[in-house]
N, C-alpha and C positions, 0 to 999 in steps of 0.2 A: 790562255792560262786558267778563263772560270772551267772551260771544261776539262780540263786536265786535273782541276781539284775536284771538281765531280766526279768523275771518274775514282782516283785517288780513295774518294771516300767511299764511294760504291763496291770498290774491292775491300776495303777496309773492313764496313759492313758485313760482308758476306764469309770473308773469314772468320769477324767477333762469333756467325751463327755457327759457323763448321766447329768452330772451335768447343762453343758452348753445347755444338750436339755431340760431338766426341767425349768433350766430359760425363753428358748427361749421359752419355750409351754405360762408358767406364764407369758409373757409382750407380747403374743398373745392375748391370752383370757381379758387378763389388756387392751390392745389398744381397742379390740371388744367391752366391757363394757363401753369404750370411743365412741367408735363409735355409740351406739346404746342407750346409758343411757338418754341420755338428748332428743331426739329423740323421744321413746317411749315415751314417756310422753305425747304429741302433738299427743294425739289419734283423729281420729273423735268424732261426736259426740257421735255415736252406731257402737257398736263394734259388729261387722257381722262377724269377720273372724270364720272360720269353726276351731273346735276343733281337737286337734291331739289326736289319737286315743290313751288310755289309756291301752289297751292291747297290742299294736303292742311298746309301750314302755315297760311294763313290763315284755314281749316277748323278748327285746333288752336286757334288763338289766340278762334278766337271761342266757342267750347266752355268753354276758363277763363274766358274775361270773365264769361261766361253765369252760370258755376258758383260764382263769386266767390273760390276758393279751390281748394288741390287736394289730394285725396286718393288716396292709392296703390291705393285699393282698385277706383278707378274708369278703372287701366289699362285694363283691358276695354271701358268703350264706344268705341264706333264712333271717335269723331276720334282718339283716342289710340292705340288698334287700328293707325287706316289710317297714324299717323305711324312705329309700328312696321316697319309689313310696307313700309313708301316706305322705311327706313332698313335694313332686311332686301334689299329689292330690288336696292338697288345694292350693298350688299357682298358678296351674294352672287353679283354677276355674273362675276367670276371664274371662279368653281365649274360655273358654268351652263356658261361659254363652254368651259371644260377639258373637260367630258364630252360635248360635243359634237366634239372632238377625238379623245377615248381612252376606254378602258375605266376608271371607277374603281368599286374595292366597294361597291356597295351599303352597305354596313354604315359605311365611310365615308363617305361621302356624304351619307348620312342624321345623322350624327353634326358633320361641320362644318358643314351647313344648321342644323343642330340650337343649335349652337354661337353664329353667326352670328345667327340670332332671338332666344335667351335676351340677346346684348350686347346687341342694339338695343334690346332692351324695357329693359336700364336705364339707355341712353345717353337714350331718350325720358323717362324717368323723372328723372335730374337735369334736362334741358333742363324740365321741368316744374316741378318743385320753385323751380327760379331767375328763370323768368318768374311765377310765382305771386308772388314779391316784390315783382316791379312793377307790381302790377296798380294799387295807393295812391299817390298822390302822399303829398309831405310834409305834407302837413297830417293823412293819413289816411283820403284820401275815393277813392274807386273813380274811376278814370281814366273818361271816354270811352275805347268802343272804338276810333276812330281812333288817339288818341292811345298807346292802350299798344299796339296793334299797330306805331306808329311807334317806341315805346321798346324794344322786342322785338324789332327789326328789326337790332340790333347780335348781342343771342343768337343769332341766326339764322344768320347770318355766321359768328360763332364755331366755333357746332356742325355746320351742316348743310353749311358749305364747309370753313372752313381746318380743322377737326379730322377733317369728313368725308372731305377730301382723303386725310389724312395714313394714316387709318384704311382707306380704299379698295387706297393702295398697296401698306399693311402686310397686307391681305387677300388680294392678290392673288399675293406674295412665302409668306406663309405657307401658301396653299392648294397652290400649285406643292411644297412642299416637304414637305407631308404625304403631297399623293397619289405624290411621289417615293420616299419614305420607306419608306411600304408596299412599296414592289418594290425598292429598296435590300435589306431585311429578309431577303429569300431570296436574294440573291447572296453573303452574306458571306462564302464560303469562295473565292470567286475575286477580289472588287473591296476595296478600301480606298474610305475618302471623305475626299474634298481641298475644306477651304476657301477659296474664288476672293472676290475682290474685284473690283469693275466696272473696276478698272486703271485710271483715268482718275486727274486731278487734284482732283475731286470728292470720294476717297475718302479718309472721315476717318481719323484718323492712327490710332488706337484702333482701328480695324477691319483696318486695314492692318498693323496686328500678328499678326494671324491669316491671314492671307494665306500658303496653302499648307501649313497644316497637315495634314496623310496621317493619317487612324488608321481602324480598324475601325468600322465601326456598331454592336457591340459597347460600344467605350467609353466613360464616362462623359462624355467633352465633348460629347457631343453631347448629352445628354439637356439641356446648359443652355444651348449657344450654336450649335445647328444654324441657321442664318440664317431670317428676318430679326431682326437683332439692334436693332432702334429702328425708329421711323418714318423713312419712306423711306430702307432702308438696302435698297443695291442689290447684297449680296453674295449669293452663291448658293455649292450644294456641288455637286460632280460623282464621280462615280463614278472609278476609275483601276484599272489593275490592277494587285496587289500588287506584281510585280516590274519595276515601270515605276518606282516614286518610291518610294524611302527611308520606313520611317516612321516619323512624328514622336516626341518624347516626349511621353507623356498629362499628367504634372504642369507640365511647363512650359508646354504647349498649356493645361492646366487655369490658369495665373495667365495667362498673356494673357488666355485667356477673361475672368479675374476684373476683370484691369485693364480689357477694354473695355466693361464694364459696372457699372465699379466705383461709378458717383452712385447713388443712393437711386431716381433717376426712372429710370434704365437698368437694372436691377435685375430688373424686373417681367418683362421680355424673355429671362430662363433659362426657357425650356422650349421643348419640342420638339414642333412640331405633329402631327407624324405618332405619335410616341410618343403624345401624350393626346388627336389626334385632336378637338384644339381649333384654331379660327381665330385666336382673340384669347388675347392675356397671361391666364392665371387669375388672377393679381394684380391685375389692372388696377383704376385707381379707380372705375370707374363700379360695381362689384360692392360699393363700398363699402356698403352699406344694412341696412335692420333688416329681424328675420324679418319683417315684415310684408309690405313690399316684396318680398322675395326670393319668398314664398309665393306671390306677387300673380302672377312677371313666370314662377315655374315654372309654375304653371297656365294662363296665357296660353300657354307656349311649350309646354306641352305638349297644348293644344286645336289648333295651330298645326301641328304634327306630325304629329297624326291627321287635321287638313284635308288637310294633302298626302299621307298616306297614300291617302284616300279619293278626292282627283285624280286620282291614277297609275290606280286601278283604272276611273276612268271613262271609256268608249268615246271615242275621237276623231271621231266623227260630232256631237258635242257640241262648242259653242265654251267656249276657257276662262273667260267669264263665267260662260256656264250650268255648267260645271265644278264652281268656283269656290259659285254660288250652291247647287249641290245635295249639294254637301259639305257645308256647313254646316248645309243644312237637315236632310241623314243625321246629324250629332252635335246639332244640335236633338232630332231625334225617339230618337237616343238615350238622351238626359238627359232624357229627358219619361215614355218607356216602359219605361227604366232597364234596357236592353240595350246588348249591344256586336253592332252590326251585322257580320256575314262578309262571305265572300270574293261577288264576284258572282254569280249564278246561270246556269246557263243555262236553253233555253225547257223543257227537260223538270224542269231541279231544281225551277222555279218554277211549273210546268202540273202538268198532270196530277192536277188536280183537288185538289194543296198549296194552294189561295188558298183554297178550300172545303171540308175533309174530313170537312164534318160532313152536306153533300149525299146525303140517299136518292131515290131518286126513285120518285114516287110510282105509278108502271107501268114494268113491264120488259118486253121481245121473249118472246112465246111465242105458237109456232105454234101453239095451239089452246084462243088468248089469246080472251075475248069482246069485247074492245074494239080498233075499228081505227081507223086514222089516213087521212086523203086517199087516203096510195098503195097503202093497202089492207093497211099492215102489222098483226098482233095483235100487239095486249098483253094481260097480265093486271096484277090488282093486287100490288103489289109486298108481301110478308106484311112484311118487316122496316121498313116505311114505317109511321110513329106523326104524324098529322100535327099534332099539339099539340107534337110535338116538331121536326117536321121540317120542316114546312112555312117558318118562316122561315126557312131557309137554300138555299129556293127561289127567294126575292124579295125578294135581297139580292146584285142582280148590280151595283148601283152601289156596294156596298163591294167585290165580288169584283176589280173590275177595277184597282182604286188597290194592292188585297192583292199584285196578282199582280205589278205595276210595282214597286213597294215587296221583295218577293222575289225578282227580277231583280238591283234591289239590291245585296240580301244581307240581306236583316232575313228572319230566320225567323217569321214571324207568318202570319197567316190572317184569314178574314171571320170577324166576329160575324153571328148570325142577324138579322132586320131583326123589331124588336119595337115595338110600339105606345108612340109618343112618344118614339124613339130617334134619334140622327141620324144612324144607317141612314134611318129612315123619313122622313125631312127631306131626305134627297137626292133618295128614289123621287120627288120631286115635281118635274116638268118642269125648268127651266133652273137646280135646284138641284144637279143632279149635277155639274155644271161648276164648282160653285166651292169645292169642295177642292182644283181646282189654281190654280197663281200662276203669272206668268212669272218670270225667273228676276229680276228686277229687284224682284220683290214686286207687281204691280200686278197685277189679276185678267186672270186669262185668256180666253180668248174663243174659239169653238169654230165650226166651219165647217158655215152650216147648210143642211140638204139644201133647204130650199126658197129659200134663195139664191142657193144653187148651180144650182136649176133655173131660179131669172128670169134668170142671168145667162147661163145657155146659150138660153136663150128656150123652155125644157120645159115642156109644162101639167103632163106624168103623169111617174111614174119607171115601167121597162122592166129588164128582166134584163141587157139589154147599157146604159143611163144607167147601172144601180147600178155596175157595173163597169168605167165611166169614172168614174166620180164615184170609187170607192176608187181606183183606178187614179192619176186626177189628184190626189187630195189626200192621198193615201200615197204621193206620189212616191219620196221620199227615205227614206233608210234610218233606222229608228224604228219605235218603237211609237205605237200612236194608240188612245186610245179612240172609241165608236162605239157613238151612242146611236140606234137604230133603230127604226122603228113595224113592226111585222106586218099584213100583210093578216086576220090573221083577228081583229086587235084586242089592245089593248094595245102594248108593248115592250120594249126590251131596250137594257141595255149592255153592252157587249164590246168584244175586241181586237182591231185588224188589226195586223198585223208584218210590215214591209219587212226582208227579211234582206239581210246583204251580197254578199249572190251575189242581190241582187235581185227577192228573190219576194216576193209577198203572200200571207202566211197569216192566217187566222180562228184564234186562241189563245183557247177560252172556259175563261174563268178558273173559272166557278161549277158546271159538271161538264166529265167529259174525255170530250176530243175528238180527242183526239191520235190517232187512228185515221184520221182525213180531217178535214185543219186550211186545207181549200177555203172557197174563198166565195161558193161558189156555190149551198147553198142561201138565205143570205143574201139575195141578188140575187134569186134566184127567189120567197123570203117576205116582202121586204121590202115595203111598202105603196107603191100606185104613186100613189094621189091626192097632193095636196096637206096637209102633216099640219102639226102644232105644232114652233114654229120651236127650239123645246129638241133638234130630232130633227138628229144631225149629227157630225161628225170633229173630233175636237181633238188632235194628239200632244201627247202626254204626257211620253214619255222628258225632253223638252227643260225638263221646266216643275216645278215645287220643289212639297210638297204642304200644304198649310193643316194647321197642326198640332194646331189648336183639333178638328178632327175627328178625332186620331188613338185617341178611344175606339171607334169601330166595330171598332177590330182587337183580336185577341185573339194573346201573345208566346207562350206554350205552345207548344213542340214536339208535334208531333202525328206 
């Protein structure tokens, strides 16, 4: 009977919390409809804000049905992700559209983007938390998806128009006034700042009490009431010079301040975007949430940060999906190999035999060498060649060439030797080497093969001047490419060609250097002119994201 009263109470318990956090959800969403009702209404004239993507919502809604409930900790998958960066997109287009205009700092920039992703992530976060409610009818029982997508279809409305609205204009007012702000900062020994109202009869009475206030950027009014003071509030400041306008008093400018923001829900709107170099209120309700949440939506926005960090640095010969895809795939493989990838490379930080350095080779050039080659050159045996040591990092050109792509990058890593049972040695095997890459959409990649290339030009044999159409044609464009090749004298090879921007094709061999003559023309001249295995062929690469299940063939050691 004691445990049956324990029990008894332990249920008891845990409804008094369900209960209390139901209420607590309902007099959130009750304050926000406070916050936001009377507000929205006070549109501009023309409503310009960009629409929220009607597939990446019903993409959202079918992820909860799916999940049956929601948890904060699964901000991170994909649908909830994509509702973020769709809610990032348009509020950030402002910001976009300004630095396509003007110069703004860096440092800024990166801080109200910064800004702008952390609110979304918790504006998608209550929109989640409130459709998770209605997933049960009254009785208890899980909706059809039809139907609670129909019932979700008011929240939608809510959040993704009339609050999105309200929140777009209030982005686009506060972003104009940050980036003003910064360049306000170093004139303050010649200009004053004067608060203007849009002067029409639209302008609330409240706001209209401020209207024409003169003080230094200096002063403390501005730190709480630099415009935009509420949702779509259309006042702005302008610059004046000191002995042009009178200036105001700071305490009585400071009580208008306080009267036009005196309600509870007007409140949140004292601060100064260019001062904290935020987009949105830092009071705002949506921030309302427990660490857990907060923990959730900082590590989301800060994986979010180093995507577009890692965008900016990638080549524009790349579209922004593959952008997009191979940024992601660089913080995949840094969280896998537990590096922090640098800055990109160029062809010598990443050549020059960096993809391989562990390469001896097993004869070096000596004139009165006993071992010669075709063109009559001697060699001798190389003494510091050990080949139980050295030898696999001979025959380990299908990791060399992924090493070398990968350190263009910026990941400072290298080849592993190719050992017996490795998945080095699981590439060496014909149409194996090609599926460490992906396209950038994830679906395997496919590589350009020399003996389809030759049915399709109607070639029986390849020729010194075919091989160099054939690079020529299928390394058009600027890129890197790998380039799995047969030899005439038996066997193969993988390696690089490199389309540079000034248009040349070079041979970059990543598994010893060659940067001495980075031609392709002995290439063309050793390549095998029969008819060979259809593994033998061109795939660029630059464009294509890399299977991450193979990322043990590398070794992260600086060397």
């Amino acid at each position: 009977s004691i445990c049956l009263i324990f029990y008894v109470l332990q249920i008891y318990h845990i409804c008094r919390k369900l209960h209390t956090f139901w209420d607590t959800t309902q007099d959130f969403h009750k304050a926000l409809h406070k916050l936001y009702f009377s507000e929205y209404q006070i549109l501009a004239e023309k409503n310009t804000t960009p629409e929220f993507s009607h597939d990446i919502w019903e993409n959202l809604a079918k992820w909860l049905h799916k999940q049956k409930s929601y948890d904060p900790k699964n901000l991170a998958d994909p649908e909830p992700l994509a509702a973020i960066r769709e809610t990032h997109r348009i509020l950030s287009q402002p910001l976009q559209e300004m630095k396509i205009g003007q110069e703004i700092p860096e440092e800024l920039t990166a801080a109200l983007n910064n800004n702008i992703f952390y609110f979304s992530g918790f504006k998608t976060h209550h929109e989640l938390v409130q459709a998770s409610r209605m997933l049960k009818d009254s009785d208890g029982n899980f909706k059809p998806f039809h139907k609670f997508l129909n019932d979700i279809e008011t929240l939608n409305k809510t959040y993704n128009k009339n609050y999105l609205r309200a929140e777009y204009n209030f982005a686009t007012a506060s972003t104009q006034m940050a980036v003003k702000w910064k360049e306000w900062e170093q004139d303050e020994e010649r200009y004053n700042l004067q608060y203007r109202t849009a002067g029409d009869d639209r302008v609330r009475e409240e706001h209209a009490a401020l209207n024409g206030v003169t003080l230094p950027p200096s002063d403390p009014f501005w730190n709480s009431y630099l415009p935009p003071n509420g949702w779509n509030c259309r006042c702005t400041t302008v610059q004046v010079r000191k002995n042009k306008y009178p200036q105001s008093n700071s305490e009585k400018a400071m009580a208008a301040g306080a009267a036009c923001t005196a309600k509870p829900k007007q409140q949140i709107f004292r601060f100064n975007p260019g001062k904290t170099m935020t987009v949105f209120p830092p009071k705002h309700p949506y921030y309302k949430a427990n660490g857990e949440v907060k923990k959730t939506v900082e590590k989301i926005t800060s994986d979010e940060t180093r995507l577009e960090e890692i965008i900016k640095e990638l080549p524009d010969n790349l579209t922004n999906e593959e952008k997009k895809a191979i940024a992601q795939n660089c913080i995949d493989i840094e969280k896998t190999l537990n590096i922090t990838k640098g800055k990109p490379m160029s062809i010598e930080e990443a050549d020059e035999q960096k993809a391989n350095p562990n390469f001896v080779p097993k004869f070096i050039p000596d004139p009165n060498g006993t071992f010669r080659d075709k063109s009559g050159n001697r060699y001798s045996r190389n003494p510091k060649y050990n080949e139980k040591i050295h030898e696999r990092f001979s025959i380990n050109c299908q990791t060399c060439t992924p090493a070398y792509l990968l350190r263009i990058r910026g990941f400072n890593l290298y080849a592993k030797g190719c050992t017996d049972g490795s998945k080095s040695e699981y590439l060496s095997y014909g149409n194996n080497a090609w599926e460490i890459w992906r396209n950038a959409d994830g679906t395997p990649a496919t590589h350009v093969s020399t003996n389809n290339w030759m049915k399709r030009k109607g070639y029986k044999q390849m020729t010194k001047k075919r091989y160099e159409e054939f690079f020529n044609e299928t390394c058009k464009d600027e890129g890197i490419y790998g380039l799995s090749i047969a030899w005439k004298k038996g066997s193969g090879h993988m390696t690089i060609l490199q389309r540079t921007k000034e248009g040349v094709l070079l041979h970059v061999e990543p598994q010893k250097d060659n940067s001495s003559n980075r031609s392709i023309e002995h290439l063309c001249v050793d390549g095998l002119t029969q008819r060979m295995s259809n593994c033998r062929g061109i795939m660029r690469i630059d464009n294509k994201i890399l299977n991450t299940k193979y990322l043990e063939i590398f070794n992260v050691t600086d060397q």
